[in-house]
N, C-alpha and C positions, 0 to 999 in steps of 0.2 A: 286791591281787588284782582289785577290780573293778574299775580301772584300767586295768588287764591286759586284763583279757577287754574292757574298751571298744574297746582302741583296737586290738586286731586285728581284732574284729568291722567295727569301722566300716570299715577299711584296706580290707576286702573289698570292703566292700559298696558302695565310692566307688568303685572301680576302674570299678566299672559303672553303676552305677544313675541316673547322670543322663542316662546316653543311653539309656533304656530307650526312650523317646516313637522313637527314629529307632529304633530296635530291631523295636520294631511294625509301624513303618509296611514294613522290610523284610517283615516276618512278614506282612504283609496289609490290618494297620490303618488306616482314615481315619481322618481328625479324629474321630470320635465312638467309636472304636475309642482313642483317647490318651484323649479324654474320659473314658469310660468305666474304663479303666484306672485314671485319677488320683481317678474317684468312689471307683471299688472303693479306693482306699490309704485316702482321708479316711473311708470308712463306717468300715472294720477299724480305723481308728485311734481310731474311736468305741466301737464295741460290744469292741472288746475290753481297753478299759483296768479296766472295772469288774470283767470276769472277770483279770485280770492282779494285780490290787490284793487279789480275795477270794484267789485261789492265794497270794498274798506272804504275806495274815497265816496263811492256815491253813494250810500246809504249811512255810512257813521262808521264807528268803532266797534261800540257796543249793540247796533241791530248786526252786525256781523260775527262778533262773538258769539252771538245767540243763535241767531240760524248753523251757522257750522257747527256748534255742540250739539245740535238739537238733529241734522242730517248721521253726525257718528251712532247717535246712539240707535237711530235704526240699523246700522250695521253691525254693532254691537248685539241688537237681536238676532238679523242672521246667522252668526256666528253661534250663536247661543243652540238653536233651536237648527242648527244642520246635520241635514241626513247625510250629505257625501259631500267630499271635496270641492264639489263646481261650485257649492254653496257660499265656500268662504274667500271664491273669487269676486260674486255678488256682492256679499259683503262689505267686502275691501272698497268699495264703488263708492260707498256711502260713509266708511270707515275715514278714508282718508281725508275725509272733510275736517276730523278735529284737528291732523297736522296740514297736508298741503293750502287747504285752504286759509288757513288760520294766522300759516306765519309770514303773508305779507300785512295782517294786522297786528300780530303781536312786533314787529320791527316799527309800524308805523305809530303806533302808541308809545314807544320810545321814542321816537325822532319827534315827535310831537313837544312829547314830555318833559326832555332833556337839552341841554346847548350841545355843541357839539365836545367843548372838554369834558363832558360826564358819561359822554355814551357810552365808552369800552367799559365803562364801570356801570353803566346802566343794563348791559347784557350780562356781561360778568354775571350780576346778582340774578338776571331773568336766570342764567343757564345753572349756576349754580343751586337754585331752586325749582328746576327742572329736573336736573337730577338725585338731590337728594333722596327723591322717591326712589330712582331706578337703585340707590344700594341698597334699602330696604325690600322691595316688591317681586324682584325675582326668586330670590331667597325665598320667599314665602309662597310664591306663585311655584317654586320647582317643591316645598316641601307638602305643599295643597296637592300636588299631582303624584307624590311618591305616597302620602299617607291615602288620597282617596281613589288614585289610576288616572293616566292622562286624562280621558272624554269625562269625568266627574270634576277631576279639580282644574279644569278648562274651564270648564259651565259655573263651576260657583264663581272664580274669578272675573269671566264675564258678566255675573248677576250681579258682583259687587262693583262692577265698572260701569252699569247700568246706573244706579244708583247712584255714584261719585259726578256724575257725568250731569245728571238730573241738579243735581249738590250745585254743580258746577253753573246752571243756567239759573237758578234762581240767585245766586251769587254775583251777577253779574247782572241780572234785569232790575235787583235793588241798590245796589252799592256803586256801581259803575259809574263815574262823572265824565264827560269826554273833556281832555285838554283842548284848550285854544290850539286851531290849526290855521294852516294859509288855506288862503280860498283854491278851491279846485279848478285847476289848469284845464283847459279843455284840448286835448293833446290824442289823436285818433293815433292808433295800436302803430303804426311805421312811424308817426313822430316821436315814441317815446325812444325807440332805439338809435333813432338820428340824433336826438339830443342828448343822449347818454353819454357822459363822460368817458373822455379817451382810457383814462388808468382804469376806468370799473371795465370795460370789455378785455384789457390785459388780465386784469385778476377773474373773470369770469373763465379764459379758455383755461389757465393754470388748475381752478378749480373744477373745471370739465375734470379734468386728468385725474387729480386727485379724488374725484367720487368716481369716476371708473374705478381707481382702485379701491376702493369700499365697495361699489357694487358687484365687482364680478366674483368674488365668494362667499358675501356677507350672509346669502341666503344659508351657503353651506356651511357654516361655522360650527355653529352647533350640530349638523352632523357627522362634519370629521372629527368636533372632541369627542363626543358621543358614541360613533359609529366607529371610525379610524382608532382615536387614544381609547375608548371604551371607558370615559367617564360616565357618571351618570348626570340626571337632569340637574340634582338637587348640588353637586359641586359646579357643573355649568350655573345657574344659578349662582353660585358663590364669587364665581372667578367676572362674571358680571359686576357684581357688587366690587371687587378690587380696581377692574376698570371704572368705573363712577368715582371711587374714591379719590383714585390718581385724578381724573378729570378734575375734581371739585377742588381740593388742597390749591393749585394754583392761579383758580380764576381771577378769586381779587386781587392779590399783587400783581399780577399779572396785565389784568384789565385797568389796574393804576397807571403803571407803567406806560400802558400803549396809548393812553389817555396824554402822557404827558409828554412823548416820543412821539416820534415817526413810527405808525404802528406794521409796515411791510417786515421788518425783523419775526415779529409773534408771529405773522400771516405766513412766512415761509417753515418757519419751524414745526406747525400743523399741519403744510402738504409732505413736510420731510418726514415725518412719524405717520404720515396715511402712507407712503411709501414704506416704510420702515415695517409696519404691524401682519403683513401676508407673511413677511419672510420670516419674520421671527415667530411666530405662530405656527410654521410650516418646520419650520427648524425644530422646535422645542423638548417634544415629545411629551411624554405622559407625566413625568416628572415636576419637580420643583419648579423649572422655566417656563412650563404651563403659565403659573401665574404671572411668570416676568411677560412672555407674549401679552397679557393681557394689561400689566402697567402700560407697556408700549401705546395699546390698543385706547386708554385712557386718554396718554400725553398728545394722542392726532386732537383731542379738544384745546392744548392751552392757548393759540392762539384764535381762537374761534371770536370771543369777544372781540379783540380786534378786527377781525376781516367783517363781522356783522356791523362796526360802527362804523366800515370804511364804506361799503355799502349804503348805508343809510346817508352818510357824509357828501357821499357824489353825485346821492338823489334828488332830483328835484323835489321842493318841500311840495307844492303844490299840485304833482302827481306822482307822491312818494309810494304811495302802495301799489300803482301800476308797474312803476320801473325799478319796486323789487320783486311784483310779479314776473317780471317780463326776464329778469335775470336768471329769478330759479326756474321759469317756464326753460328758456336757452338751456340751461343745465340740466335739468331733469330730461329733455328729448336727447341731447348726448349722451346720457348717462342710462337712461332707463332699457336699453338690449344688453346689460351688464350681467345679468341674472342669467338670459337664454347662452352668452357667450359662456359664463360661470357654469349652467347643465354640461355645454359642448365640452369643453374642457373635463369638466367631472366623472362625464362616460370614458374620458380617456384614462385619468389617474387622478384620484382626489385630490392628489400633492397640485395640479397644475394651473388650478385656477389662483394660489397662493402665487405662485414665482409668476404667471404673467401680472398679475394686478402688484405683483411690487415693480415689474420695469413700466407699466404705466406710471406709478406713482413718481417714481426717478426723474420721469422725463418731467411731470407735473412739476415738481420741487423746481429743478434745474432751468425750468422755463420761467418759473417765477423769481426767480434769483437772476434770470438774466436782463429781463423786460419786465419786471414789475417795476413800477415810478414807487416814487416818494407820495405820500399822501396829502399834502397838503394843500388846501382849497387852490386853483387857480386863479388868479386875478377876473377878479366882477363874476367868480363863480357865485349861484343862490345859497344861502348860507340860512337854516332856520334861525 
């Protein structure tokens, strides 16, 4: 079932949402008008995982699956039905319900679900069916906009993501079972980060670094291939789908592996290629390495399984959705001025928001290679 409800959601919501930056700019937006846009995604992706995580444990699973599909898809109408720009920052209010808020329950329905030897392979399979969508839906989302004009083939992909989304709740209010969980901790917002395991705040500042460097030109991507290389939507669209491809090829053995290892190895090798994918992207040019930037840009997923079950691993089972709330809340408030650093920069040279977000990334990699622990449970640590 939540399976189900992933990989419609996402199908939607790829159709569009990586041309949202060209979207704006039809709608009225400058640069600091995208900027601002890609702040507002990284704040909500901040402040509202902790509210996302207290909904999961105290109301259930699946009364929180429901309510946050059911808050996106009023933003999904915003979107639809916007006269200007300011619109689709309203939007985004409501939008970001079906991810930030979501993925302290979609982690927690795995930790539930799983022992702890299945988890990297219990992500794996979540992530790798996550993305299957996104090789398909840009592709088809960039050829909707070239046969019918961006503000047309915006709006029908939005109508079909209304729709898929709707798909999505009635999906989940019949089929849904919740697993046997621990009883809920009763643990006020300062005890969850006191009790937090010493290795998960090492891996969380590593990964500050590493989504700095994803955030500060992620907005602009698509328009220095665009804008700068002077491709069009519908191969941006393309070169997406070869990123997803590369993501997906190594989830499962990969996610075996870390399942059955010390999984800090996978977890360093993802902040080395979030480091790695600015420069190579910035280097490439209009050519053939185009694509290779964007292999790159895939490989920042292969350890991702891993650091998600390491996560869940150090969680307390009994306020596990709080204290992966309280983790990507931490990360999302570092990370979310990445976009207005990413403008500042951009007014200067397009090339520079790429070379700074790769020496963030460096430091990120290097920091976790230094001080990242070994994984494994500490004595009379909670174990689900």
């Amino acid at each position: 079932m939540l399976l189900t409800s992933i990989l419609v959601l996402t199908f939607g919501e790829e159709l569009w949402s990586r041309f949202v930056p060209k979207y704006l700019e039809l709608l009225g937006a400058g640069a600091w008008g995208v900027a601002a846009y890609g702040t507002l995604k990284e704040l909500l992706d901040a402040v509202y995982q902790y509210p996302g995580g207290w909904v999961t444990d105290r109301l259930g699973r699946r009364a929180a699956l429901t309510f946050f599909t059911l808050l996106a898809i009023g933003g999904y109408i915003a979107y639809l039905i916007a006269p200007r720009w300011e619109w689709i920052l309203l939007g985004t209010l409501l939008v970001a319900g079906s991810t930030s808020l979501t993925l302290p329950t979609v982690f927690a329905v795995i930790g539930d679900s799983l022992p702890r030897a299945r988890r990297a392979m219990g992500f794996g399979v979540q992530s790798l069916w996550k993305r299957v969508p996104i090789v398909l839906a840009p592709p088809l989302g960039g050829g909707l906009i070239a046969a019918l004009g961006l503000a047309a083939g915006m709006r029908v992909g939005l109508a079909l993501t209304i729709a898929l989304a709707l798909l999505a709740v009635i999906v989940v209010r019949r089929h849904y079972r919740e697993a046997a969980r621990a009883p809920e901790t009763w643990l006020r917002f300062r005890d969850v980060w006191r009790t937090m395991d010493v290795r998960l705040r090492r891996l969380l500042v590593s990964d500050c670094l590493a989504r700095l460097a994803e955030g500060i030109p992620n907005v602009f991507i698509v328009l220095y291939v665009v804008n700068v290389l002077r491709a069009d939507l519908l191969r941006f669209g393309w070169l997406t789908s070869v990123q997803m491809v590369t993501a997906i090829v190594p989830y499962i053995p990969v996610a075996r592996l870390a399942d059955r290892m010390n999984r800090k190895p996978f977890v360093l090798l993802t902040f080395v290629f979030f480091a790695l994918f600015p420069l190579t992207l910035v280097s490439a040019g209009a050519g053939i390495w185009l694509a290779g930037a964007f292999v790159v840009a895939g490989l920042r997923e292969i350890g991702e399984p891993a650091r998600k079950a390491l996560i869940v691993d150090l969680a307390a089972p009994g306020a596990r959705g709080r204290a992966v709330g309280m983790y990507y809340l931490i990360r999302g408030l570092v990370v979310f001025p990445a976009s207005i650093l990413g403008g500042l920069l951009w007014s200067i040279d397009p090339r520079a928001p790429f070379y700074v977000a790769f020496l963030v990334g460096a430091i990120g990699a290097a920091s976790y290679a230094l001080w990242g622990e070994a994984d494994r449970p500490l004595p009379g640590a909670m174990e689900a």
